[in-house]
C-alpha distance (Angstrom), angle and dihedral (degrees) to the residues before:
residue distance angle dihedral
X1 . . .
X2 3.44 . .
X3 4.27 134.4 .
X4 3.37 126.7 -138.0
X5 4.16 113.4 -162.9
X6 3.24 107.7 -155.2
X7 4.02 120.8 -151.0
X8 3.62 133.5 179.4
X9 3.75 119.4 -93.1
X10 3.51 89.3 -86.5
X11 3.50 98.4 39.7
X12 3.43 109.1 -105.1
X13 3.64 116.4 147.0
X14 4.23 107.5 -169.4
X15 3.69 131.2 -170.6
X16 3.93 92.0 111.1
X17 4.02 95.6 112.2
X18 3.77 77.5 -116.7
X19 4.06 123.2 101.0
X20 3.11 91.0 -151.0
X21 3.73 114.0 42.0
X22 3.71 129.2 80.4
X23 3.63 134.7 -141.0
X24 3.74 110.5 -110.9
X25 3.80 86.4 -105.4
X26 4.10 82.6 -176.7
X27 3.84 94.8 54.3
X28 3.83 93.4 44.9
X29 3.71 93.3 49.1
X30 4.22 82.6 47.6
X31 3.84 91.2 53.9
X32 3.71 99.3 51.7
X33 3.89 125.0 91.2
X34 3.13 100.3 -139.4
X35 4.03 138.4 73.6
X36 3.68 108.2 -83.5
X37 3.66 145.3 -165.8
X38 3.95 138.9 -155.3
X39 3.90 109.6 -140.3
X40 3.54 134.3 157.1
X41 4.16 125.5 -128.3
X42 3.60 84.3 -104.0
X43 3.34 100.1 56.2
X44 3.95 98.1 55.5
X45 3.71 104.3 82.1
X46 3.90 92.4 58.4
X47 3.59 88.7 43.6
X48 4.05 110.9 112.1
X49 3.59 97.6 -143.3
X50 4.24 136.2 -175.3
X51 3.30 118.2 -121.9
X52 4.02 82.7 -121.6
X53 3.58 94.1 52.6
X54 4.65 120.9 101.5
X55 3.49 138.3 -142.7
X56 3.31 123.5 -154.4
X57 3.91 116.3 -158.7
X58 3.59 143.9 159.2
X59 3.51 131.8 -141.8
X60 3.88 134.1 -128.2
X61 3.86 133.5 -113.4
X62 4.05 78.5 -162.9
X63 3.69 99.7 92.7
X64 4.11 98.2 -139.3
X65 3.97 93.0 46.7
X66 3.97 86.4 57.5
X67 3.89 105.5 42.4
X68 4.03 86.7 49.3
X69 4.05 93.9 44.9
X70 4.12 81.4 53.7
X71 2.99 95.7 47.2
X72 4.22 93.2 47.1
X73 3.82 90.7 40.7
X74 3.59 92.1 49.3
X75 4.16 79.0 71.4
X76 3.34 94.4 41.9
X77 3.34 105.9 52.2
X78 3.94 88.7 62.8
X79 3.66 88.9 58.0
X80 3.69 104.0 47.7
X81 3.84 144.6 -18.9
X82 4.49 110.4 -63.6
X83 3.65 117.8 -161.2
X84 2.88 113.8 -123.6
X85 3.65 95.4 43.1
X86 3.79 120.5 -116.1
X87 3.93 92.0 -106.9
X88 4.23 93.2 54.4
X89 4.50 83.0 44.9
X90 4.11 88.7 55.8
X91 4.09 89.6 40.1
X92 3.99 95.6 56.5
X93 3.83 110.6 105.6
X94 3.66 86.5 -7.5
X95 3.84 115.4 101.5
X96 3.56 87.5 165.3
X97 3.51 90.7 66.7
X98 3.83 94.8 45.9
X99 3.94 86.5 59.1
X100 3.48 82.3 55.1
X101 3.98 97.8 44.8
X102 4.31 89.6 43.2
X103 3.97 92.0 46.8
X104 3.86 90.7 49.6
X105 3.83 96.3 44.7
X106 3.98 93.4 42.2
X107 4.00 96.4 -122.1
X108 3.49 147.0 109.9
X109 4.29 103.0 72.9
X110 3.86 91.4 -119.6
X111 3.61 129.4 102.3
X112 3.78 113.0 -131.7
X113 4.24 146.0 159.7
X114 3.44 130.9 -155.1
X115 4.20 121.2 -149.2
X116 3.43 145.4 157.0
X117 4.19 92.7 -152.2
X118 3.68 117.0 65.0
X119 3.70 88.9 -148.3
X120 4.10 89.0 69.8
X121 4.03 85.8 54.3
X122 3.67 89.8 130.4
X123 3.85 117.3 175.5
X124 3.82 128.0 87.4
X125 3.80 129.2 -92.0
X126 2.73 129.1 -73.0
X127 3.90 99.9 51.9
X128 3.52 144.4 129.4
X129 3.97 127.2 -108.0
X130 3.94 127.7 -170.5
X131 3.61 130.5 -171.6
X132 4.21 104.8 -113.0
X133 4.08 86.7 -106.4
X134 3.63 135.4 27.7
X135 3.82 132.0 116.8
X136 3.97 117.8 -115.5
X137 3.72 119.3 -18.0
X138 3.78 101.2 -16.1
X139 3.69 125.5 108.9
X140 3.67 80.7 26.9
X141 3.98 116.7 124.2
X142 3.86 135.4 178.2
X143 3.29 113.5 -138.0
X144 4.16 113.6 -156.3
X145 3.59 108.8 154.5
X146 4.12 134.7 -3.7
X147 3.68 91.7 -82.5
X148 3.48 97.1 68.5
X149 3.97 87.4 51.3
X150 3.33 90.2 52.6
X151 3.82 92.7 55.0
X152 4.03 91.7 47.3
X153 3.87 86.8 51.4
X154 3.96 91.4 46.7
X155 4.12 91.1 49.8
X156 4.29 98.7 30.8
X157 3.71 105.2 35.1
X158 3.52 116.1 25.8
X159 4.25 130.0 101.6
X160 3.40 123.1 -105.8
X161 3.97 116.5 -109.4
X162 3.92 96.8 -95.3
X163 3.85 89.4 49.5
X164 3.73 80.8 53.5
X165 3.39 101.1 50.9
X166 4.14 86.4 48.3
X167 3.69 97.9 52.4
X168 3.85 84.5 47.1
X169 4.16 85.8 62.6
X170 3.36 91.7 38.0
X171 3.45 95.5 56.4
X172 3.74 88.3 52.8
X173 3.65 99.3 46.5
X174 3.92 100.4 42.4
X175 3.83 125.8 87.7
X176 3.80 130.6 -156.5
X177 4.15 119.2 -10.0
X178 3.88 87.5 -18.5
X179 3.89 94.9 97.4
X180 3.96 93.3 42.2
X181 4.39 88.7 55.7
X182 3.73 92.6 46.5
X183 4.32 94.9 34.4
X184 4.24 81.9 55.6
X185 3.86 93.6 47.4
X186 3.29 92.7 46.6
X187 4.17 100.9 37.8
X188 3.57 100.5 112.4
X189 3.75 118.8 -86.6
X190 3.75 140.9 -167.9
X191 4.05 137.4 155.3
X192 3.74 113.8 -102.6
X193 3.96 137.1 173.0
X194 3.91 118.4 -146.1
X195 3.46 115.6 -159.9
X196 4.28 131.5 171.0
X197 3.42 110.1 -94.0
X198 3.82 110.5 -116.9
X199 4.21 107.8 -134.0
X200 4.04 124.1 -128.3
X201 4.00 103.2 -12.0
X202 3.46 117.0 162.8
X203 3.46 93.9 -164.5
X204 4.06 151.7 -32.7
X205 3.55 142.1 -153.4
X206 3.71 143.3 -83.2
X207 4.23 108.2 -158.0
X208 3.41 121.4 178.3
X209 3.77 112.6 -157.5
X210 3.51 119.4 -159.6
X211 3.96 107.5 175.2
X212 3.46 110.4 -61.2
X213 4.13 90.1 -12.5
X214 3.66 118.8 101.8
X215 4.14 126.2 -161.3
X216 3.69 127.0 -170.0
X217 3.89 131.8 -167.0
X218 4.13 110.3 177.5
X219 3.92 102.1 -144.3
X220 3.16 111.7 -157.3
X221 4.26 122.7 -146.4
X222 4.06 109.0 -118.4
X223 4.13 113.2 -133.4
X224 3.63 114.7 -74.3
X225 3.90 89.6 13.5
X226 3.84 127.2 106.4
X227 3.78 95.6 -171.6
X228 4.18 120.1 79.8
X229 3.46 94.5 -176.6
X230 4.00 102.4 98.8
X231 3.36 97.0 15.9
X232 3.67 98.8 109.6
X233 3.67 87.9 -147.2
X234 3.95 93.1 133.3
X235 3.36 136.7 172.1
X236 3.84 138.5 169.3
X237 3.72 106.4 -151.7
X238 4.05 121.2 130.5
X239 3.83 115.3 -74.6
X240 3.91 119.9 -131.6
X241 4.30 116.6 -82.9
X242 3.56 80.7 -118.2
X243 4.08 95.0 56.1
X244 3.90 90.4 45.8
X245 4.02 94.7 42.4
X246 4.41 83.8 41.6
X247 3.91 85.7 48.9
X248 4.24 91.9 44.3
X249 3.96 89.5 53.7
X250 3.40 96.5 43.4
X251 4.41 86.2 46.3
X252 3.67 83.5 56.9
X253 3.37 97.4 59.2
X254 4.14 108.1 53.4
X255 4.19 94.5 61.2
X256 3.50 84.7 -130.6
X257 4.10 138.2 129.8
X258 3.59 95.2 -133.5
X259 3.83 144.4 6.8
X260 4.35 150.7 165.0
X261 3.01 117.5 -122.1
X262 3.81 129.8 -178.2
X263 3.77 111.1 -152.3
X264 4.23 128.8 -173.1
X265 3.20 123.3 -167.5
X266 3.57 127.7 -149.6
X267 4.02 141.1 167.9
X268 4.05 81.9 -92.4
X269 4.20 92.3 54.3
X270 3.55 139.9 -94.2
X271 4.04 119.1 -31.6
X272 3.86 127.6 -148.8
X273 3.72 100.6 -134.2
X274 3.78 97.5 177.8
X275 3.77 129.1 -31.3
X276 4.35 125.2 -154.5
X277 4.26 124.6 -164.2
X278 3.07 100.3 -178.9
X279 4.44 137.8 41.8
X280 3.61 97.8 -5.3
X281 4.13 120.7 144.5
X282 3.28 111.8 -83.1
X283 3.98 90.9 -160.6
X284 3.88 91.1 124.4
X285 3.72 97.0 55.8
X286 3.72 90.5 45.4
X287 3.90 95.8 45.8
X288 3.65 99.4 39.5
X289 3.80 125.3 103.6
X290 3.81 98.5 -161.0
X291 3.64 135.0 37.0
X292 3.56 133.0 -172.2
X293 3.68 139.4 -133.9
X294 4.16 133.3 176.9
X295 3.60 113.9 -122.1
X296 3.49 126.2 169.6
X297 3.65 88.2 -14.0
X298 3.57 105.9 -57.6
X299 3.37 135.3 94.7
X300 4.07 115.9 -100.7
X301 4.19 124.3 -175.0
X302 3.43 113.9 -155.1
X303 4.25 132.0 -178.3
X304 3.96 108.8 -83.9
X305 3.62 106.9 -122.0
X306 4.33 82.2 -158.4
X307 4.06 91.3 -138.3
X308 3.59 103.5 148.5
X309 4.18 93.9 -178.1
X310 3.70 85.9 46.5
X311 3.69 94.3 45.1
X312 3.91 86.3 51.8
X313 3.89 93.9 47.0
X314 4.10 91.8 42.1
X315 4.19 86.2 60.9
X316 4.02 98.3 43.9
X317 3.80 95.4 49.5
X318 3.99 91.8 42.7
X319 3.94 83.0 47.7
X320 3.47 103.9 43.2
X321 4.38 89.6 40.8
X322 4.00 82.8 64.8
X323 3.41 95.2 58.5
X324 3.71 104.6 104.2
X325 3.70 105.6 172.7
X326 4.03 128.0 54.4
X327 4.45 106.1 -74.3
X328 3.79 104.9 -93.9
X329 3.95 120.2 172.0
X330 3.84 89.9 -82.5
X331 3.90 112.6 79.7
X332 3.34 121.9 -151.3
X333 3.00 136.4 -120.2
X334 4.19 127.2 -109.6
X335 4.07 111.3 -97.6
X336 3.53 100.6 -104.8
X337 4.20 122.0 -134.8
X338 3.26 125.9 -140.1
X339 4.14 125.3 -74.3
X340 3.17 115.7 -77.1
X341 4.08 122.1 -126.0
X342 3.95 111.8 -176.0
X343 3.61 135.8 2.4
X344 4.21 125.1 -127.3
């Protein structure tokens, strides 16, 4: 088996919260146990790889850098294994395509939709509607009664004012069904995610997972708000057993080394807000004092040692150890432990 890292043509290796800062792509490749190369994006599709072979990416918050690594790691990932896996590379800045991901896998513990028309907006008021990208609390709307639809609609799906104008001469000009094709068409559309709206939380939690290492950061919701995200009401105090056993199953689930996860919790259970696999901040891991790990199914803190390359290294070895079988396109998933009941 051997890895690939995979940098940007200058080298730059992200996933540091930080635009930028780079990964110590050196130290990683140090760290893991097995042989390992430094390539560049560019690189991979003349790369003769073995079907047991890994590459180890990170995505983009730049738009352009992401839409061409999908489109190269769509190649890739019928050659060999690619870390993150394809699923995590399509769900980064696109919440749309976690709705997707968490209907198709059966988890999360939150009823949501995902459309392009506004007219297909399907769950009851109140709920809560987000914009498919968007970092913190933008694109992210309460919805309490049918005026504040109305207002989304009015900002997020209508025409400009020389569209109007044309669809006004269109409408004038065209005969039969021809206006009602190009009036569709040209409606006024955008991708949104519904989801139920989760009553009187005063906060929820950001954990990072990397491997068999859990991070929390308790965000709390400012006055007036009902989003915690952004806030920068933070503290580090020790999550629930049932937040850090909700987080573990959810882990599980992704077939992936590492992951954020936002997680409420309400009288009805834990919530998956809105997960990330791939160049998310790693602020909590680096700011935390404690982390926690399962073993023998309880819940143990431990002092953060606050090495992100090591953190990073820690998750692919303990991933790519539990890999039984020869790498095929498919990654599998981390060998789960036991539940956890208490925490020490």
């Amino acid at each position: 088996m051997k890895i690939y890292i995979a940098t940007l043509p200058n080298g730059f290796f992200g996933s540091t919260g930080q635009s930028w800062r780079s990964l110590d792509v050196n130290k990683l490749a140090a760290l893991l146990n097995y042989d390992t190369e430094i390539v560049t994006i560019n690189d991979l599709m003349s790369i003769k790889f073995q079907e047991t072979d890994t590459v180890v990416y990170t995505s983009s918050d730049e738009k352009h850098i992401r839409f061409y690594l999908q489109d190269i790691m769509y190649f890739v990932n019928k050659k060999c294994r690619i870390l993150p896996n394809y699923d995590i590379l399509m769900s980064h800045e696109n919440k749309g395509f976690q709705e997707l991901m968490r209907t198709e896998l059966g988890f999360g513990n939150l009823q949501g939709n995902y459309f392009f028309d506004i007219d297909d907006s399907a769950l009851s008021i109140p709920k809560v509607l987000k914009t498919v990208n968007g970092a913190g609390s933008s694109g992210v709307f309460l919805v309490k009664e049918e005026g504040d639809l109305l207002d989304i609609r009015q900002k997020h799906f209508s025409n400009c004012n020389r569209r109007k104008v044309i669809k006004l001469q269109r409408r004038i000009r065209s005969k039969g069904n021809k206006f009602s094709i190009y009036n569709y068409r040209h409606k006024g559309f955008n991708r949104f995610v519904e989801q139920d709206f989760i009553p009187n939380l005063t906060y929820d939690f950001k954990v990072l997972v990397f491997g068999d290492r859990y991070y929390s950061l308790k965000r709390n919701i400012r006055k007036g708000d009902f989003r915690a995200s952004g806030s920068n009401l933070f503290e580090h105090v020790k999550p629930s057993v049932e937040v850090l056993d909700y987080a573990k199953s959810i882990f599980s689930q992704i077939n992936n080394p590492y992951a954020s996860l936002d997680i409420a919790q309400s009288p009805n259970g834990c919530h998956l807000i809105e997960f990330q696999g791939t160049n998310f901040s790693p602020g909590t891991l680096l700011k935390a004092p404690s982390r926690y790990l399962c073993i023998d199914g309880e819940w143990v803190r431990e002092d953060n040692d606050k090495d992100l390359e090591a953190n990073y290294a820690h998750a692919l070895n303990l991933f790519m150890k539990s890999s039984e079988i020869p790498c095929t396109s498919v990654p599998l998933s981390i060998m789960t432990q036991n539940d956890c009941s208490k925490v020490m």
